[in-house]
C-alpha positions in Angstrom: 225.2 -32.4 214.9 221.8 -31.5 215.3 219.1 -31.7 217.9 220.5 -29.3 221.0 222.9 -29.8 223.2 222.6 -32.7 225.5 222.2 -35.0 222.9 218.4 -35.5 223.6 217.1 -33.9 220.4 216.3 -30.4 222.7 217.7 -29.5 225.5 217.3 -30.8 228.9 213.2 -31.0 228.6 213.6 -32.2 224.9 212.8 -35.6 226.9 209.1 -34.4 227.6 208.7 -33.1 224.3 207.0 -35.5 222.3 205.8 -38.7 221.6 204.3 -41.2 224.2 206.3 -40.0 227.2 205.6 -36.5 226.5 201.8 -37.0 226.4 202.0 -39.0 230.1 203.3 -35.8 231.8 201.0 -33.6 229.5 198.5 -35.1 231.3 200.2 -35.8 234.4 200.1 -31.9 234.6 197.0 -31.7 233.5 195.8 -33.7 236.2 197.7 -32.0 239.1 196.4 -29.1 238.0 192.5 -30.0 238.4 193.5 -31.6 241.6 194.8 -28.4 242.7 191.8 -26.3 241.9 189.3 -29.0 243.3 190.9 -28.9 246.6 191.4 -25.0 246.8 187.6 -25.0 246.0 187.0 -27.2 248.9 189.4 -25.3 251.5 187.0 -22.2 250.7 183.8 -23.9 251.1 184.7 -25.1 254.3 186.1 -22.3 255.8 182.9 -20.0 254.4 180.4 -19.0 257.3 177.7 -21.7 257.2 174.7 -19.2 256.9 173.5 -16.2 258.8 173.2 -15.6 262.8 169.9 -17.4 263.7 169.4 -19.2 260.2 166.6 -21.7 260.6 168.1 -23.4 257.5 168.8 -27.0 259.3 172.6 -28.1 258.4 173.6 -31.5 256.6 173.4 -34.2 259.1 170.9 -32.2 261.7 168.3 -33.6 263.2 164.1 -32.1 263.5 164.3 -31.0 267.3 161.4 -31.0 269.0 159.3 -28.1 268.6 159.0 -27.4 272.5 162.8 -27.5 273.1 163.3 -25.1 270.3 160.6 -22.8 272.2 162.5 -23.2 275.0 165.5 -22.3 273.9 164.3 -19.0 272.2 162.4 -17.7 275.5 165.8 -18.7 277.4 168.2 -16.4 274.9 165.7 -14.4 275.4 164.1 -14.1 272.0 160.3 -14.2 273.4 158.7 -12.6 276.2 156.8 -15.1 278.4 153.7 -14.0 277.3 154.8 -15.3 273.5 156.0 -18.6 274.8 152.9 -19.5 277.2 150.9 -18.5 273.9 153.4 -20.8 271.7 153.6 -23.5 274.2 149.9 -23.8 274.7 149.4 -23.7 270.7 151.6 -26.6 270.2 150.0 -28.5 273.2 146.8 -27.9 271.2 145.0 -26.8 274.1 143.5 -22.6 274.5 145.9 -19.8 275.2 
């Protein structure tokens, strides 16, 4: 008799060998296996830093702040001296330093 052992013309994965059922988990693989790498790709993205320490690159989803509470927030972290936010404060009132 020929055809392997198990009477399945192959072996035990003689089954998924050929013909119509062997092409459904072909691609079945296939499949699983761009559905692996898509969601590994996504695990890395998201755990990646989102940008430097001080970035002024706005994220997805942020808001425009308004430009006086940004100054605020800069001369209390201490970013600006008083001097620089009085000057900074008075430009964006529009009136003279």
């Amino acid at each position: 008799m020929m055809g392997g052992c198990c009477g399945w013309g192959g072996g035990w994965w003689g089954l998924a060998g050929g013909g119509w059922l062997g092409m459904v988990f072909s691609l079945l693989f296939w499949v699983l296996i761009v559905v692996a790498v898509l969601a590994g790709l996504r695990w890395l993205l998201r755990s990646m830093p989102a940008g430097p320490a001080g970035s002024v690159m706005p994220t997805a989803g942020a808001t425009a702040e308004d430009p006086k509470q940004v100054l605020q927030t800069r001369y209390a972290r201490g970013e600006i001296t008083r001097e620089e936010y009085l000057r900074m404060l008075a430009d964006l009132e529009g009136r003279p330093a």
